[in-house]
N, C-alpha and C positions, 0 to 999 in steps of 0.2 A: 747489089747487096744493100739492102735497107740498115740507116745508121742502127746500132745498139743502145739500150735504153738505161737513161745513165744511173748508178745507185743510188738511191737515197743518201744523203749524209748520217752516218752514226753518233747516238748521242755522245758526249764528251763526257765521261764519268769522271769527276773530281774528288780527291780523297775531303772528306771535309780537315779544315786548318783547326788548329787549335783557336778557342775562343778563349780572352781575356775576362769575361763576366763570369765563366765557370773554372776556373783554373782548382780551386778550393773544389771543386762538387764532386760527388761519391767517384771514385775511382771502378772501371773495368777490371771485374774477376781475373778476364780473359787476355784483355790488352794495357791493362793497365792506363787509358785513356781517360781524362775528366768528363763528367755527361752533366747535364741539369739533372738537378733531382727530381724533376718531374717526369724524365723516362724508364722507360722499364727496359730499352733494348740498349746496348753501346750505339753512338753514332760512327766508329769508325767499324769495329770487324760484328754488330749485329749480332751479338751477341746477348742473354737473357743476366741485366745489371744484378740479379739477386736470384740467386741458386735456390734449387727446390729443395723445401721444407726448411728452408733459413728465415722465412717470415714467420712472423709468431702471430698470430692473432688475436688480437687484444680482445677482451670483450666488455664493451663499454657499460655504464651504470645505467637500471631502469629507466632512471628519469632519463637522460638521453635519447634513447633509445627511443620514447613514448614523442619526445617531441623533438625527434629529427636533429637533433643534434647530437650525430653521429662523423663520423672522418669520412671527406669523401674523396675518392683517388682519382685520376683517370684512368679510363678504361686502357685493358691494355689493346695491342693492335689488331684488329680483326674480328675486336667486341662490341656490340651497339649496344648504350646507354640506353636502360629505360625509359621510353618518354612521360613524364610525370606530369599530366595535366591536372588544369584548376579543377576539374569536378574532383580527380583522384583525393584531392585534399578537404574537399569538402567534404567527400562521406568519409574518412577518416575522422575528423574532428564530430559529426554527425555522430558516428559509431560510438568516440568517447562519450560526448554529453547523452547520449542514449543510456548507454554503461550506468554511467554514473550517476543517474536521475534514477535508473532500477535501483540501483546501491541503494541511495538514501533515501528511494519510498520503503525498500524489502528490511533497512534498519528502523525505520520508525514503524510499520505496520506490522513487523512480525509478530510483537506480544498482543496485538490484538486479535489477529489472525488466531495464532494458535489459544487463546483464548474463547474464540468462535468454534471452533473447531470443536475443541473439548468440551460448549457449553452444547451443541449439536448432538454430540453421541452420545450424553451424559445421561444417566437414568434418572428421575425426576421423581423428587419426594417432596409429602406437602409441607409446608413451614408455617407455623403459625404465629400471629403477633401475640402482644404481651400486653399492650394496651390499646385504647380504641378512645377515640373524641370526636365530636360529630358540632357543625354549627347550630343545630338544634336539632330534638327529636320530638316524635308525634309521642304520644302516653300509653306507655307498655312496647314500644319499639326501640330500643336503643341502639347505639351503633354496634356495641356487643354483637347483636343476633346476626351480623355482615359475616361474622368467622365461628360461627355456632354449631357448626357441620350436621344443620340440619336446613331445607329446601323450602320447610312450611313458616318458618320465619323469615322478617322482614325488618329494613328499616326505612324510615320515611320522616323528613323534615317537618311532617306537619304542616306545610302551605300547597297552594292549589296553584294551578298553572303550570310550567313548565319547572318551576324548582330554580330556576336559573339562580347561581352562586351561594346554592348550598353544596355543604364539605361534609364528607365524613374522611378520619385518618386514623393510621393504625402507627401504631409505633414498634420498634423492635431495641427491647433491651441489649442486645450483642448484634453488631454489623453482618447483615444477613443479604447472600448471594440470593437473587433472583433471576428466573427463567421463564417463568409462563404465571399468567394469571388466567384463573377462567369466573368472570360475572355472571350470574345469573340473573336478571332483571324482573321486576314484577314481583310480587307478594309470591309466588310459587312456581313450580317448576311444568302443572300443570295448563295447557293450552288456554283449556277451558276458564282460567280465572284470571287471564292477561288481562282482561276489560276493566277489573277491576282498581286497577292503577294508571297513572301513568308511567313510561316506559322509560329510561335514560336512552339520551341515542350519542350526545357526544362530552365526551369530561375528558376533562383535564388531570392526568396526572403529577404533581409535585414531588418530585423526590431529593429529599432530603439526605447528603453521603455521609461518610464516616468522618472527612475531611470539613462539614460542614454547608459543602458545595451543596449548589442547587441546580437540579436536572428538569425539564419538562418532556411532558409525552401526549401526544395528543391519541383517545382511544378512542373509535366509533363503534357503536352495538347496533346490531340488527334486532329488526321488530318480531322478535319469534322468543319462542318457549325454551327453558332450559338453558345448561350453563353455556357461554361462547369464550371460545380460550383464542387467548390473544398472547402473540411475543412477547417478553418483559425481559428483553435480559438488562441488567444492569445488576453492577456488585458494588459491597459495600455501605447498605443502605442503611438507617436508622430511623428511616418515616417518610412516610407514604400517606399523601392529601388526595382524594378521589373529589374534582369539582364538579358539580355539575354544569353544563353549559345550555343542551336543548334536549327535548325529549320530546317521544313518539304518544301519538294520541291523550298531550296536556287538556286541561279543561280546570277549569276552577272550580269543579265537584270532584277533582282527581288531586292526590297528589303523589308524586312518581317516588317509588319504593324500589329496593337492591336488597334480594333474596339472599344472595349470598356471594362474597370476594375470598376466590381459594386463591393460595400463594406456592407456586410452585419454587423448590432450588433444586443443585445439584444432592442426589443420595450419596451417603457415606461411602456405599457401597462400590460406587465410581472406582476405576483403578487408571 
């Protein structure tokens, strides 16, 4: 008969003793026993320290909430902790300053925006100035005949070669929106009589606001016949300097002449 094979020792279950650092901690429902406050079960009959629907749950203030400084518990038994890595924090804070960078572009650029917006779908009428001054004009051309709503008039500085820092300007008695302007360049609108002048190719626009402020705009014109309509938006204007800076086929038997400057704004009839 082969010996018997002897049992294992069985563990020694010990009740646990009462502890002296917890005497004062939250009291068992079930057994009336002291526990630390940091558990959720009794340490003697395992028992659940706080009965369902007797926790109330607070619910903390936004700011908290936004930056983590919320109440944190331990998990109860048998629950894993989210593990909360360093990237997890980064793209949170990522996410904020994204947030808040859209915020405060979408509050400074909105009244521009919808201001863009409206000056886009806006039906466009012509506006006319009220006065006109020119740094000089040739004899029988004044700077008048720029806003004359006629094609066969011109004005021209009277010097030869490219014109460079000569000005014609118009003024507007009441602060006037603008949206488009279209140049007509050359003494007419005909092909055939372009040779006749020289051509503006690039000016400077000056404009003059309601507030006093001063705006520049740089415009290029192409070397061809008839009117070319160019973006203008800007509001609140009360004058407008057109400089010249270079033009197309100068020569000093030419000098370069502006058929005509229409002004376009928004129509009344806008809604």
């Amino acid at each position: 008969v082969l010996p018997g094979r002897p049992d294992a020792d069985r563990p020694q279950v010990r009740a646990p003793s009462h502890q002296q650092d917890i005497a004062n901690g939250p009291p068992c429902p079930w057994c009336s026993t002291p526990n630390r406050p940091d558990r959720h079960y009794c340490a003697r009959c395992a028992m659940p320290l706080v009965a369902s629907g007797d926790q109330a749950s607070v619910r903390l203030p936004w700011w908290r909430r936004m930056f983590g400084g919320r109440r944190r518990e331990n998990p109860w038994a048998g629950d894993r902790p989210r593990l909360r890595r360093v990237f997890d924090r980064i793209g949170t804070w990522i996410t904020v300053v994204v947030v808040a960078t859209l915020g405060i572009l979408g509050f400074v650029y909105i009244p521009d925006g919808y201001h863009a917006t409206r000056d886009h779908f806006a039906k466009r009428a012509p506006v006319y100035p009220d006065t006109f001054k020119a740094s000089r004009s040739y004899t029988g051309h004044k700077p008048e005949l720029i806003s004359d709503r006629l094609s066969n008039t011109w004005w021209g500085p009277g010097v030869g070669d490219s014109g460079q820092g000569q000005w014609v300007e118009v003024n507007f008695l009441e602060p006037t929106r603008l949206l488009d302007l279209i140049i007509t360049p050359g003494v007419s609108t005909r092909a055939q009589k372009l040779s006749e002048s020289a051509l503006p190719h690039r000016i400077k626009a000056t404009i003059t606001m309601k507030d006093a402020s001063v705006k520049e705009r740089d415009i290029t014109l192409d070397q061809g016949a008839g009117g070319q309509r160019i973006p203008f938006r800007v509001g609140e204007v009360t004058k407008v300097r057109f400089t010249i800076e270079t033009a197309h086929a100068a020569s000093r038997d030419k000098q370069v002449a502006i058929a005509e400057i229409e002004f376009f704004g928004p129509s009344s009839a806008n809604r």
